[in-house]
C-alpha positions as CSV (number, residue, x, y, z in Angstrom):
1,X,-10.9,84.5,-77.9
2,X,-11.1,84.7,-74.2
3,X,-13.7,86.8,-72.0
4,X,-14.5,90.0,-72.6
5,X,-16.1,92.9,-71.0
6,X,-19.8,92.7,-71.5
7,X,-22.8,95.7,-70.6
8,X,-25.1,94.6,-67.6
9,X,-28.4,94.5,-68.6
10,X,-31.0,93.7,-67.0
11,X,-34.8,92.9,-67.2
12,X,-36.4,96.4,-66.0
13,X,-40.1,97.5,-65.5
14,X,-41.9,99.9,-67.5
15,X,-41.1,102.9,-65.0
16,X,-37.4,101.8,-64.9
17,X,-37.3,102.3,-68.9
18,X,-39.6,105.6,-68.8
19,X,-36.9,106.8,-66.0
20,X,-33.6,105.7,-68.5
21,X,-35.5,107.6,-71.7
22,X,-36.0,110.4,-70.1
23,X,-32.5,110.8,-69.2
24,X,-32.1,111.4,-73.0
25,X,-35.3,113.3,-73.5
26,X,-35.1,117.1,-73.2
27,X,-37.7,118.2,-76.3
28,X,-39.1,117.1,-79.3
29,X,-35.7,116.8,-81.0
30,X,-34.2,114.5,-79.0
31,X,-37.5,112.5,-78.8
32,X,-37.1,112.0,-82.7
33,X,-33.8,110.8,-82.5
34,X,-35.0,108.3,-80.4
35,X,-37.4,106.9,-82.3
36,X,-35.6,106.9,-85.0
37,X,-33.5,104.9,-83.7
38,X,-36.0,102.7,-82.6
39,X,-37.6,102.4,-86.2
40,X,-34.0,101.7,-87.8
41,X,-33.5,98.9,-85.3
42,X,-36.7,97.3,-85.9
43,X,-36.1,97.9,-90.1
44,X,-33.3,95.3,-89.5
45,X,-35.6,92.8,-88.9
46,X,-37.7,93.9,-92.0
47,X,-35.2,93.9,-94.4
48,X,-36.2,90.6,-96.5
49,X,-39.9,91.5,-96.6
50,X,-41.5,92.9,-99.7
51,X,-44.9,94.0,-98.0
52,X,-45.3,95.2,-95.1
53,X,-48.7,97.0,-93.2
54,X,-48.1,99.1,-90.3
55,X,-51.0,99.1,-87.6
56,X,-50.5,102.3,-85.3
57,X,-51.3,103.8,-82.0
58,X,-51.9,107.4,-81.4
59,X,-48.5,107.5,-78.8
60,X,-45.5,107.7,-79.3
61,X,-45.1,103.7,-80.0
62,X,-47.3,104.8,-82.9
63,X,-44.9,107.6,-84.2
64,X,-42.6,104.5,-84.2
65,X,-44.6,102.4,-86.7
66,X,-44.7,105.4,-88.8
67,X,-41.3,106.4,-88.8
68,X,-40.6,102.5,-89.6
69,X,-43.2,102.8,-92.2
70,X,-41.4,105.7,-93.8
71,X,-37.7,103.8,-93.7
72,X,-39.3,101.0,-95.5
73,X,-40.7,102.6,-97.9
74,X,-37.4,104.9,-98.9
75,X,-35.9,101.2,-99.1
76,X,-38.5,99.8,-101.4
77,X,-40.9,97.9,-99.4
78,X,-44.2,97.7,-100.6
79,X,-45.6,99.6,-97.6
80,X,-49.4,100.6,-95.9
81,X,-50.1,101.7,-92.5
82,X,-53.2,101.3,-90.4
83,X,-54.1,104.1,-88.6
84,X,-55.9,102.3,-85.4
85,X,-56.7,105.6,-83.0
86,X,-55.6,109.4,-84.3
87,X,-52.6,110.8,-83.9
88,X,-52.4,112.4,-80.4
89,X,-48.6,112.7,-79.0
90,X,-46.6,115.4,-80.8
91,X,-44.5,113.0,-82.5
92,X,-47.1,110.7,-83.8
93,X,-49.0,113.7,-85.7
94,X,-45.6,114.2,-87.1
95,X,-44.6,111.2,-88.6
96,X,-48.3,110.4,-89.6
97,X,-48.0,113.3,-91.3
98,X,-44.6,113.0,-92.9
99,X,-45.7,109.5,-94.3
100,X,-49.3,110.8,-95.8
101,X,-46.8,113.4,-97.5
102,X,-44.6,110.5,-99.0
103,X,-47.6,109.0,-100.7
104,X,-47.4,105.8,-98.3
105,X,-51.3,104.8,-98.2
106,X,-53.3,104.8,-95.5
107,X,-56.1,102.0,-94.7
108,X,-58.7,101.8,-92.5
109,X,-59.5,99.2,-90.1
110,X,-62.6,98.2,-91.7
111,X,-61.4,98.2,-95.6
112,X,-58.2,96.0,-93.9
113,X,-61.2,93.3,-92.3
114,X,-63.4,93.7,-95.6
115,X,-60.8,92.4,-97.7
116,X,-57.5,92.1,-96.1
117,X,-54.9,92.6,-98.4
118,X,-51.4,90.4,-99.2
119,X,-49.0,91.4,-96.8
120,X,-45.7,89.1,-96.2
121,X,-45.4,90.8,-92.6
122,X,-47.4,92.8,-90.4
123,X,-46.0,95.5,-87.9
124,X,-47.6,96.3,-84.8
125,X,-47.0,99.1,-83.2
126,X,-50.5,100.2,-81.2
127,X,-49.4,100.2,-77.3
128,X,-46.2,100.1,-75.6
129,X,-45.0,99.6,-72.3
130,X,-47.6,102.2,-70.9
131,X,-50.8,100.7,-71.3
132,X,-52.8,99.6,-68.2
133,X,-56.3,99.2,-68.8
134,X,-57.5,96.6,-71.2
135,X,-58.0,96.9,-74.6
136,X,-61.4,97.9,-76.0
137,X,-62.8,99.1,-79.3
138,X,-60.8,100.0,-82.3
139,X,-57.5,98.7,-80.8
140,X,-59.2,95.6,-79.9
141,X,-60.6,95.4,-83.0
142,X,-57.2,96.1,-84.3
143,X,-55.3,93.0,-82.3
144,X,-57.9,90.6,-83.5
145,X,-57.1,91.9,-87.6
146,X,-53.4,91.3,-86.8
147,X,-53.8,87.6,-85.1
148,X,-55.8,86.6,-88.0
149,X,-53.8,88.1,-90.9
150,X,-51.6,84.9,-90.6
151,X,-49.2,87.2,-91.8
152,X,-45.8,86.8,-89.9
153,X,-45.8,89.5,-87.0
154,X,-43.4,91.7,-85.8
155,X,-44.3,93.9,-82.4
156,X,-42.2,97.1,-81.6
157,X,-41.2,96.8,-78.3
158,X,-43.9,94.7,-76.7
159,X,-46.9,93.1,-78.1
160,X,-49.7,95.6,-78.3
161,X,-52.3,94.7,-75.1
162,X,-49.6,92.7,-73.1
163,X,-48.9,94.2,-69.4
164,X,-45.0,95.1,-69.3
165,X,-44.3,94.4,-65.6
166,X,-46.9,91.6,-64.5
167,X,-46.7,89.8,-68.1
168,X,-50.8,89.6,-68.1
169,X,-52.7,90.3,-71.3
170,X,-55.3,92.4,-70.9
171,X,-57.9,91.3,-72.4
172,X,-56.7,91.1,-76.0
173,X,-52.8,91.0,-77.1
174,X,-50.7,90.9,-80.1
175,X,-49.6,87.0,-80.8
176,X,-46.2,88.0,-82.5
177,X,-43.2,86.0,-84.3
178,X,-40.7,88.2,-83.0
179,X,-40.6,91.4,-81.1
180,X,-38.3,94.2,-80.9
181,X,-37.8,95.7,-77.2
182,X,-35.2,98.5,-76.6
183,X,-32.6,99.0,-74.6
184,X,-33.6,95.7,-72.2
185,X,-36.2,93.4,-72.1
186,X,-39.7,93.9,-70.1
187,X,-39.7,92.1,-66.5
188,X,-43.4,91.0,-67.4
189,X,-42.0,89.2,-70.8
190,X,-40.8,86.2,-68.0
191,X,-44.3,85.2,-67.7
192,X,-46.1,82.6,-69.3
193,X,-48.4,84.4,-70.6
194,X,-46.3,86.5,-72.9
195,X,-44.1,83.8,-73.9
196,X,-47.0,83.2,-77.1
197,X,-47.3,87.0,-77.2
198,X,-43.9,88.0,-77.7
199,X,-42.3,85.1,-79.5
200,X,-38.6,85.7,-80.1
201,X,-37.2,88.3,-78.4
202,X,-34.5,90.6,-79.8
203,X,-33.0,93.5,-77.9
204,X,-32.2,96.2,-79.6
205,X,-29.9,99.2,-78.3
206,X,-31.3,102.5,-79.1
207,X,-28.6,104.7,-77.1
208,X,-30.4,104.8,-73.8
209,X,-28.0,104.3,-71.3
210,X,-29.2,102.1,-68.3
211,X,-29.2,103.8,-65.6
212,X,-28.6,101.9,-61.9
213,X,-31.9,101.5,-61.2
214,X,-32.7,97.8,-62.1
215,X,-33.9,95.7,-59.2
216,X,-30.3,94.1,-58.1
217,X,-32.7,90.5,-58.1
218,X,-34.3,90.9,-61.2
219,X,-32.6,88.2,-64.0
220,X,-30.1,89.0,-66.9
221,X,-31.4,88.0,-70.5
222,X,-29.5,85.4,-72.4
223,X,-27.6,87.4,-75.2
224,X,-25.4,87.1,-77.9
225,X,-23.3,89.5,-76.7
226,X,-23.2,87.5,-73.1
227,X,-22.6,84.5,-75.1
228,X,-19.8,85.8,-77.1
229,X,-18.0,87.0,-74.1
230,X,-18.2,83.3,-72.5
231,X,-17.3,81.5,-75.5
232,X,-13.9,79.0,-74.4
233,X,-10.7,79.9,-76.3
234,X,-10.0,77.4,-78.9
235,X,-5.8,78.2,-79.5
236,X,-4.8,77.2,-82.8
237,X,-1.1,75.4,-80.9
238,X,-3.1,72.3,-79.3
239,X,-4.8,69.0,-79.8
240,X,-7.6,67.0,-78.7
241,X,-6.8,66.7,-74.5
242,X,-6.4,70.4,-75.2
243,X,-10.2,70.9,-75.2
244,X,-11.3,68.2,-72.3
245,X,-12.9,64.7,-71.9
246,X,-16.0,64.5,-71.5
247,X,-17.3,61.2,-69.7
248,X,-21.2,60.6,-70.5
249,X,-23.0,58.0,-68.2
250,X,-26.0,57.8,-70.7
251,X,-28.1,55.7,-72.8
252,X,-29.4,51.9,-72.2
253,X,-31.0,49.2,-74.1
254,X,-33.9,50.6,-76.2
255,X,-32.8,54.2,-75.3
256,X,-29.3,54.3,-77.0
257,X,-31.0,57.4,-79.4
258,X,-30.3,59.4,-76.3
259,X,-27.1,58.4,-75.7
260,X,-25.8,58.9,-79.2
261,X,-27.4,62.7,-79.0
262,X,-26.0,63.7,-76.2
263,X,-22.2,62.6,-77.6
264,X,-23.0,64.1,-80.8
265,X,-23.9,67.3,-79.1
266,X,-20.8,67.5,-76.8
267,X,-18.4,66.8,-79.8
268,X,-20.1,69.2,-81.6
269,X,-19.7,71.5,-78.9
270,X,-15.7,71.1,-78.9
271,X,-15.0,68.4,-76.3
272,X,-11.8,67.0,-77.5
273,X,-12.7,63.4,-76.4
274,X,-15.8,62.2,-75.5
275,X,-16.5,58.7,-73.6
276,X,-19.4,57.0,-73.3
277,X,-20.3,54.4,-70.5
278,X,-23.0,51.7,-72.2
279,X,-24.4,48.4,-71.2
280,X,-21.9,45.8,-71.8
281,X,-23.1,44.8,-75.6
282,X,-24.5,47.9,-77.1
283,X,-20.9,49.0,-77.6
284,X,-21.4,48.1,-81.2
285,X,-24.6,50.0,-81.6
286,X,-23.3,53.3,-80.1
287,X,-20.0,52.9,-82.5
288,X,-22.1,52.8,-85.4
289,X,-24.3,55.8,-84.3
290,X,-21.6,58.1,-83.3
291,X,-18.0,56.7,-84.4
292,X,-16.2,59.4,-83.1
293,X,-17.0,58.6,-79.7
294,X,-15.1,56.2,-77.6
295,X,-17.3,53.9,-76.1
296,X,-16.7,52.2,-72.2
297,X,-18.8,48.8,-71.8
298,X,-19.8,47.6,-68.5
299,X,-21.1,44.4,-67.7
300,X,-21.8,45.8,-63.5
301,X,-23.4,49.4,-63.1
302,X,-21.7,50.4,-60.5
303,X,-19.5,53.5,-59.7
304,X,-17.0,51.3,-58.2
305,X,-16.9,49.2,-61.3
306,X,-12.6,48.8,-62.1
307,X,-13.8,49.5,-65.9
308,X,-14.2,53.0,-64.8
309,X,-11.4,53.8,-63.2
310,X,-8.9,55.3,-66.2
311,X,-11.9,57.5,-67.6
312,X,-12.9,58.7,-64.6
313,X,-9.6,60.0,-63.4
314,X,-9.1,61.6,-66.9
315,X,-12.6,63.3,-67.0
316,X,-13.1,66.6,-67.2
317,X,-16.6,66.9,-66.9
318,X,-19.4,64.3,-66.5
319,X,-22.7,63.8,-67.8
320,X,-25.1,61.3,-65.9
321,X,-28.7,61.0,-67.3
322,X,-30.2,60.6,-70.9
323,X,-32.0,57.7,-71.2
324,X,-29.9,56.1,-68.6
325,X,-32.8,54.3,-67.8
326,X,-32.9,50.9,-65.0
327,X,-29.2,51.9,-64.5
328,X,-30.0,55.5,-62.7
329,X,-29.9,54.8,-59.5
330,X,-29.1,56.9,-56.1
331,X,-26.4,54.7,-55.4
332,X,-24.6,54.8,-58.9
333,X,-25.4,58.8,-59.4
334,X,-24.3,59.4,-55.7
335,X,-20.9,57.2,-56.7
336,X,-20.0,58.2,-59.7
337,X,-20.2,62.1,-58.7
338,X,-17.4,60.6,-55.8
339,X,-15.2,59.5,-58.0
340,X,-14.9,62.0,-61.0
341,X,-12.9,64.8,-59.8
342,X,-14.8,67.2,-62.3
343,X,-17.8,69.4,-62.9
344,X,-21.1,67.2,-63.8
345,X,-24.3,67.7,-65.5
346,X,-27.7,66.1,-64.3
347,X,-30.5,65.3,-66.5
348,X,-33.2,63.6,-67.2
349,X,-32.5,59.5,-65.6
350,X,-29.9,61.0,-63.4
351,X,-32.1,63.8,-61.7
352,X,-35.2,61.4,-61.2
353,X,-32.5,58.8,-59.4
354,X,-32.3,61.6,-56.7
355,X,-36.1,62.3,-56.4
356,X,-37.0,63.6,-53.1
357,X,-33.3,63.9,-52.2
358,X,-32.0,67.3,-53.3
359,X,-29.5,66.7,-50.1
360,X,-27.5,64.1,-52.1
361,X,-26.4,66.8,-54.4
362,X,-25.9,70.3,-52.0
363,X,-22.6,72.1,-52.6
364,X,-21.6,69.5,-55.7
365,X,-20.2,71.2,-58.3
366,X,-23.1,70.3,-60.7
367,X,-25.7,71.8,-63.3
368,X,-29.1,69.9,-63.5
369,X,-31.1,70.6,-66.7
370,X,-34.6,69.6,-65.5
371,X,-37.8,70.3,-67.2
372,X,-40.8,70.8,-65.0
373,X,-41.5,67.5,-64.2
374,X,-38.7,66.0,-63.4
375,X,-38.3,69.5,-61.4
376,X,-41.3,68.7,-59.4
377,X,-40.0,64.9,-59.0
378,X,-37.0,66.4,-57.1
379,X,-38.3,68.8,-55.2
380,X,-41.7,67.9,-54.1
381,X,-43.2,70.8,-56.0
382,X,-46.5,70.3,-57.8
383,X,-45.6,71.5,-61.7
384,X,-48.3,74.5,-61.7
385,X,-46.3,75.3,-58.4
386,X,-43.0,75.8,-60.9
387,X,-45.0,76.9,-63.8
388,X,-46.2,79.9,-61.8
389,X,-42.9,81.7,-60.9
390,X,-40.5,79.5,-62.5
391,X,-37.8,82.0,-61.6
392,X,-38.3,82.1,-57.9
393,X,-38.4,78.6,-57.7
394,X,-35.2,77.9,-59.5
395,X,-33.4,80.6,-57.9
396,X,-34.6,79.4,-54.4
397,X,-32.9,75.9,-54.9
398,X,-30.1,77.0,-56.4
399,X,-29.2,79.0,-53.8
400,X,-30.3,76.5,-50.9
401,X,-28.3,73.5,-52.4
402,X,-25.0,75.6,-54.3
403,X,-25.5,74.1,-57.8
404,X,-26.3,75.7,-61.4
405,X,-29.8,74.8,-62.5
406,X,-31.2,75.2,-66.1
407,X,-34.8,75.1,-65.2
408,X,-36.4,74.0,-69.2
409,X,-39.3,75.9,-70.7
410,X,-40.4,78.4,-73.5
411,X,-38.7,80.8,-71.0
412,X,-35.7,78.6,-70.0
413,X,-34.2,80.0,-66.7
414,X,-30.7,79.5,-65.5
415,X,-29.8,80.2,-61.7
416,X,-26.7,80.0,-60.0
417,X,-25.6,79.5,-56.1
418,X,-25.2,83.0,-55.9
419,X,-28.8,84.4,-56.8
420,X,-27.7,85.4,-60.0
421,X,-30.2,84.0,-62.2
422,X,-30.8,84.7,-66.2
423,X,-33.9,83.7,-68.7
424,X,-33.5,82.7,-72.7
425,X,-35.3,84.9,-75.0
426,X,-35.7,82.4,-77.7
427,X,-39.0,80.4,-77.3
428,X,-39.4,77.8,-80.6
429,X,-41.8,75.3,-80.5
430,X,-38.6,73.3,-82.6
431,X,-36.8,72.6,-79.3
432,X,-40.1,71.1,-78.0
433,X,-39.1,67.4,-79.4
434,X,-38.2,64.3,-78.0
435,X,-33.9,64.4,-77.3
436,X,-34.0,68.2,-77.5
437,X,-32.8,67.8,-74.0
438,X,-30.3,65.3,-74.0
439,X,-28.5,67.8,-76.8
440,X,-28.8,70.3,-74.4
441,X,-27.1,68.0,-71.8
442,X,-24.3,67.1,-73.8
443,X,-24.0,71.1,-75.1
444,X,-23.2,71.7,-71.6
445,X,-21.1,68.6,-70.6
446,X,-18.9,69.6,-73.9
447,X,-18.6,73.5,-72.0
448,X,-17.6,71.7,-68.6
449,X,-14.7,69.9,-69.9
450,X,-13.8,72.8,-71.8
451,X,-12.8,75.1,-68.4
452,X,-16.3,76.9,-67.9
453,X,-17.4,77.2,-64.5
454,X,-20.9,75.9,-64.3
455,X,-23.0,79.1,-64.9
456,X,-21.1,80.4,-67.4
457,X,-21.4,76.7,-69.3
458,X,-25.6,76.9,-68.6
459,X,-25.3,79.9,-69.7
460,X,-23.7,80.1,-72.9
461,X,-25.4,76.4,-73.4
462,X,-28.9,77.3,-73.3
463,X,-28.0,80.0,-75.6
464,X,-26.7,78.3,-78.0
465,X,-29.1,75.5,-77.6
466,X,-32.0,78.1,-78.5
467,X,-30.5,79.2,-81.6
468,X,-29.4,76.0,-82.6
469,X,-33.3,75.2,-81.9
470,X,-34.1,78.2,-83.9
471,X,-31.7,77.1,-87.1
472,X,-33.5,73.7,-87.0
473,X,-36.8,75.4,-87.4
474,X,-35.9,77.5,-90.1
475,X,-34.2,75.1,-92.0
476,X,-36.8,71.9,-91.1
477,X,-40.1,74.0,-90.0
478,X,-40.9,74.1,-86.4
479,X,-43.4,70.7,-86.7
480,X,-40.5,68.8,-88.9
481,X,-37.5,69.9,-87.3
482,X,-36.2,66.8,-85.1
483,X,-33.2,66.5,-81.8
484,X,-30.9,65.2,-84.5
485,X,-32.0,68.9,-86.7
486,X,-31.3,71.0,-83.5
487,X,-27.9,68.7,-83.2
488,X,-27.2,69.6,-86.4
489,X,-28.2,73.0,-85.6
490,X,-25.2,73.6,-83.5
491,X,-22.7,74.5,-86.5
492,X,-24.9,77.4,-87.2
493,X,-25.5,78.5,-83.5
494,X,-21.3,78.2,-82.8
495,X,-20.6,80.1,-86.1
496,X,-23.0,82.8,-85.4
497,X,-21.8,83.1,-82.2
498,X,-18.3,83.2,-82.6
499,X,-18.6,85.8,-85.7
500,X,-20.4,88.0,-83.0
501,X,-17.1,87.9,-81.0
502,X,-14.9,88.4,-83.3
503,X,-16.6,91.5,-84.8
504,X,-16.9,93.0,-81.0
505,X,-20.3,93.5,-81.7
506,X,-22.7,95.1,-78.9
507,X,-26.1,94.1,-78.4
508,X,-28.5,91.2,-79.7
């Protein structure tokens, strides 16, 4: 499939975005082709619902909801709009109107909290990225209808109340499923804050052009379109040292789960051979877990054991970590990184063997998939520390020590030696699960041995982990869905992925 030329976007802040639409914008015309545009993109998303209630501003994110409201309805949604303030931007008391005139009804806020009728999704579209003060009366009122509805909610372009550049909510926001922001995504949707506020994040392309304005530090979104671009070439003239070897240093006695996770993710992830090092005697467990892995007992955890030698010279990436347990150690991590000629992923047992001594790992060529903790184990940071600008901080050592880091969260940020850093837009409480990780380890590993460079193989792996996250919790429901569902998860997250590159397709 190869690489392929992909658009820059960027995270921008609300006057970055107001600057690239009103490079478009010359008059009333053009502003209603814009918001059209907006409302078709955000009908996508709608297109399975059979109810739907509108709730909208009196701007111009309020003539959006009711040009929405009016697409929906030509396609045979059962549809109803809430009027929370009156019309007031030209646009707005145009579409309000047009809708009234297609018979769409009209509810007010208090017959919606008197008896609030069936709806199978609500729409918010109150405030956009303008709003500075916080929210009071009706529109407060309005927020607090549409977090209660327990309706599924879809916000168009950012959650009604939620700051767009610092991420705060002021003091009441829209807690949506999914949210449709155009042209890029917010800065302020990095924050913790708006990660419950925003949910998933899609990105929808209007025709705004971006114009070269975006701060050259702010992050790159994780997209599909990125993703497809990065995706390694799978000829159809090869065979199974085509795609790599993977060599996982993983798993011990009473943690073998995690070894057999992490081999199942990197074969599902197209490693053409995948070896696992185990304790001398679980051999037989870890065949019967994952048989298509080939399994390398040792009896002397040690990275000068003679056991390793063929496998590490025939490695083309290397995972250390995942439930390696009493075996991680300093000396062995430190070793085995020696002697494998070949990109390597951290996690988990294999970051914590380095705690306090980020040194022992400056310039490797190495991706460490830490969550917060075992972040803060590392690098002597106190976890609210991280938690507060997660991006800074995983950017910062990135570039100090030249290595890849996928820093873990709802938010998941991945920063190269560079400076370069990018954020997921998929937050699923479905990936928060015991071996979650240790699929996302393998993922990665499985990209290594493939030919990726490290950031492009944290990259396109914490992609695909998300929306092999997200597949689990569709399929299992986000409190059933287990590692094994997101492992599974992966078929669905590959074949989405590689449709997207083979139908050229531009955007999210």
């Amino acid at each position: 499939m190869g690489e392929r030329a992909v658009k820059t976007v960027k995270f921008l802040t609300s006057q970055q975005m107001k600057f690239c639409e009103g490079r478009v914008i010359d008059g009333l015309s053009s502003s209603l082709r814009l918001i059209d545009c907006a409302a078709n993109a955000c009908a996508k998303e709608c297109e399975f619902f059979g109810a739907v209630c509108v709730f909208c501003g009196k701007g111009n994110n309020g003539a959006d909801g009711y040009r929405l409201a009016a697409i929906l309805h030509s396609m045979g949604v059962r549809v109803s709009v809430v009027p929370v303030l009156a019309p007031a931007s030209e646009e707005c008391v145009l579409l309000a109107r047009r809708c009234a005139e297609e018979g769409i009804p009209a509810l007010s806020l208090a017959a919606f909290a008197e008896e609030p009728p069936h709806f199978d999704a609500v729409i918010d579209a109150i405030f956009g990225i303008g709003i500075r003060g916080e929210v009071v009366g009706p529109a407060r009122e309005a927020i607090d209808l549409i977090n209660r509805s327990g309706a599924y909610v879809l916000s168009v372009d950012i959650p009604s109340g939620l700051n767009a550049d610092s991420g705060k909510i002021l003091g009441a926001a829209v807690r949506a499923d999914k949210t449709v922001t155009f042209t890029a995504p917010k800065i302020g949707m990095i924050s913790a804050e708006s990660v419950d506020c925003c949910g998933e994040i899609v990105v929808a392309d209007v025709g705004v052009p971006l114009a070269p304005s975006a701060e050259p530090d702010f992050p790159a979104p994780l997209t599909a379109e990125l993703a497809a671009s990065l995706l390694p070439q799978r000829p159809r003239l090869s065979h199974k040292g085509t795609f790599g070897r993977a060599l996982l240093a993983v798993g011990s006695g009473g943690m073998m789960g995690a070894a057999a996770l992490a081999a199942k993710a990197a074969l599902r992830s197209g490693a053409g051979l995948v070896t696992v090092v185990c304790e001398k005697g679980l051999e037989s467990v870890l065949n019967i877990m994952v048989p298509e892995a080939v399994a390398l007992p040792l009896a002397d955890y040690s990275a000068s054991s003679a056991e390793l030698d063929g496998a590490a010279n025939a490695a083309t990436a290397l995972l250390v970590g995942c439930g390696l347990g009493k075996n991680a150690s300093a000396d062995f991590v430190t070793g085995l990184l020696n002697r494998v000629n070949a990109p390597a992923v951290l996690d988990a047992d294999g970051i914590n063997a380095l705690a306090g001594r980020p040194d022992l790992i400056c310039g490797r060529r190495l991706v460490l998939t830490p969550h917060p903790l075992e972040f803060s184990r590392l690098t002597g940071l106190s976890v609210a520390e991280i938690e507060a600008d997660r991006l800074r901080c995983a950017r910062e050592f990135a570039v100090r020590f030249g290595v890849t880091l996928a820093l873990k969260g709802a938010r998941t940020v991945v920063a190269s030696p560079t400076g370069e850093a990018w954020v997921s837009l998929v937050s699923t409480s479905a990936l928060a699960k015991g071996g979650s990780g240790d699929v996302l380890a393998g993922l990665i590993c499985a990209l290594l041995a493939q030919g990726l460079s490290a950031d492009k193989a944290a990259c396109l792996g914490v992609y695909l982990h998300s929306r092999a996250g997200a597949a689990a919790g569709r399929l299992c429901g986000e409190y059933s869905a287990t590692a094994a569902d997101i492992c599974d998860g992966l078929k669905s997250a590959f074949t989405e992925v590689t449709a997207h590159a083979r139908k050229g397709l531009g955007g999210n």
